[in-house]
Structure formats: C-alpha cells, structure tokens
C-alpha positions as CSV (number, residue, x, y, z in Angstrom):
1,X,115.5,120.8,65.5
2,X,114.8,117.6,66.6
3,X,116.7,113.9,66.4
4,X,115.8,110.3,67.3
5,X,114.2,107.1,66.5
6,X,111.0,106.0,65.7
7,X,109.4,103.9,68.1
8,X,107.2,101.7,65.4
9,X,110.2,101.5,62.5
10,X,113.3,102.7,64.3
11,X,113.9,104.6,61.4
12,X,116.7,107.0,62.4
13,X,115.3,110.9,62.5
14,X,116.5,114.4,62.2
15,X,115.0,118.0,61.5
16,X,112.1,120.3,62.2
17,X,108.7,118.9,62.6
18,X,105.3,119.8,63.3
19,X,104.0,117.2,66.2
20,X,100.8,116.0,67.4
21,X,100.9,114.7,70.7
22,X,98.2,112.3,72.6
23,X,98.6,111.8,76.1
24,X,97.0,110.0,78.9
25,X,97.0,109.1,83.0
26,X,95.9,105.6,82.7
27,X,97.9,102.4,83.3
28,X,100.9,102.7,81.2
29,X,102.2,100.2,78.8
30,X,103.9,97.1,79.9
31,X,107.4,97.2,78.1
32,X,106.7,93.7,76.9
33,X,103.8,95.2,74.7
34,X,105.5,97.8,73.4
35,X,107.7,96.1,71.6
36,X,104.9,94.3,69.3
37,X,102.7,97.3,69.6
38,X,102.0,98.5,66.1
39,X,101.7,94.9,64.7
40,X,99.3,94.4,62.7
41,X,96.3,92.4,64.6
42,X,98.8,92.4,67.8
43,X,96.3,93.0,71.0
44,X,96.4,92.3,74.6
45,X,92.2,92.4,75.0
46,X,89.4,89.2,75.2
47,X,88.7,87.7,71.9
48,X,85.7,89.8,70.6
49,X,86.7,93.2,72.1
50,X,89.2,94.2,69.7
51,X,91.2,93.4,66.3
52,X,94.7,94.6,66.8
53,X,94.6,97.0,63.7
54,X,94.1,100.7,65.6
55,X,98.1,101.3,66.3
56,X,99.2,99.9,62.6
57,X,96.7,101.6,61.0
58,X,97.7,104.9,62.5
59,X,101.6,103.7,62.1
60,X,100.8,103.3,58.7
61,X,99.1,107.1,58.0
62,X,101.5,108.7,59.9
63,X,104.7,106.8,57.2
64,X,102.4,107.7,54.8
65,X,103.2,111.1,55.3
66,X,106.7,110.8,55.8
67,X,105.6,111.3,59.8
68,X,107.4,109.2,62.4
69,X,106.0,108.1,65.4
70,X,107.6,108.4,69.2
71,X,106.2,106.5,72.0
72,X,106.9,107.5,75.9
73,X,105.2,104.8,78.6
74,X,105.6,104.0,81.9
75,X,103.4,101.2,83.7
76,X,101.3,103.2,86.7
77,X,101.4,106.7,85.3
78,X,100.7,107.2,81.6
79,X,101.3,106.7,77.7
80,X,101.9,109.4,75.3
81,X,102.4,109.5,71.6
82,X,103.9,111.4,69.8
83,X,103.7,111.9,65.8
84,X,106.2,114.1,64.1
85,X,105.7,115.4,61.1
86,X,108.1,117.2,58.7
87,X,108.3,120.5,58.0
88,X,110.5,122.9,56.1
C-alpha cells in the first residue's frame, strides 16, 4: 500500500502498484528544474542538443496508463524516478 503525490501532476495517490524504478549517480537535479521538468519542450541543454520532449513524453505514457510518476533528486548525488503503476 502506498500514498503520495505525483511529482509531474500532483495528483493525490493511494493503493498498490507495480513500480519501475530508474536511478542514477550523476549530478542531481537542481530544484529550480524540477519544478518545470516534464514541460513540454522545457530543457536546460545548448540549442541543437536537445528538444525538451523526453520527460513529457514519458509523463504522458505513464497518465496514459493511469501510472503516476515520483521523482527523488538531490544536486551532487543522484536522480531517481519512479513510475507507479496500478494494480489490483
């Protein structure tokens, strides 16, 4: 049983899910970012080296299944993401 938010919709959460998790040891997200993270052609890279779409795109399949989407960060030691998806 699990209960919270959804980091990309805030969309209030509660029950048993199956979850995917992605996690890595790179630089972390500055909390500035994550607020505006899953916009829609929102990026932080040089013109020409990305479009902005990856997180929204994902955001969006993971709603599409009725899947919310938790995001832990913390600038100098890592990101992880989490998608939950419902069970019963």
């Amino acid at each position: 049983q699990l209960k919270g938010g959804c980091s990309c919709c805030q969309k209030h959460f509660e029950g048993n899910f199956v979850e995917i998790r992605v996690s890595d040891n790179g630089s972390g997200i500055d909390p500035v970012v994550v607020k505006r993270i899953f916009e829609p052609f929102y990026t932080t890279k040089e013109v020409g080296e990305g479009t902005g779409l990856g997180l929204s795109v994902i955001a969006g399949i993971v709603h599409n299944a009725n899947g919310y989407i938790l995001l832990e960060s913390e600038v100098g030691v890592g990101t992880t993401f989490r998608m939950l998806f419902a069970y019963q």
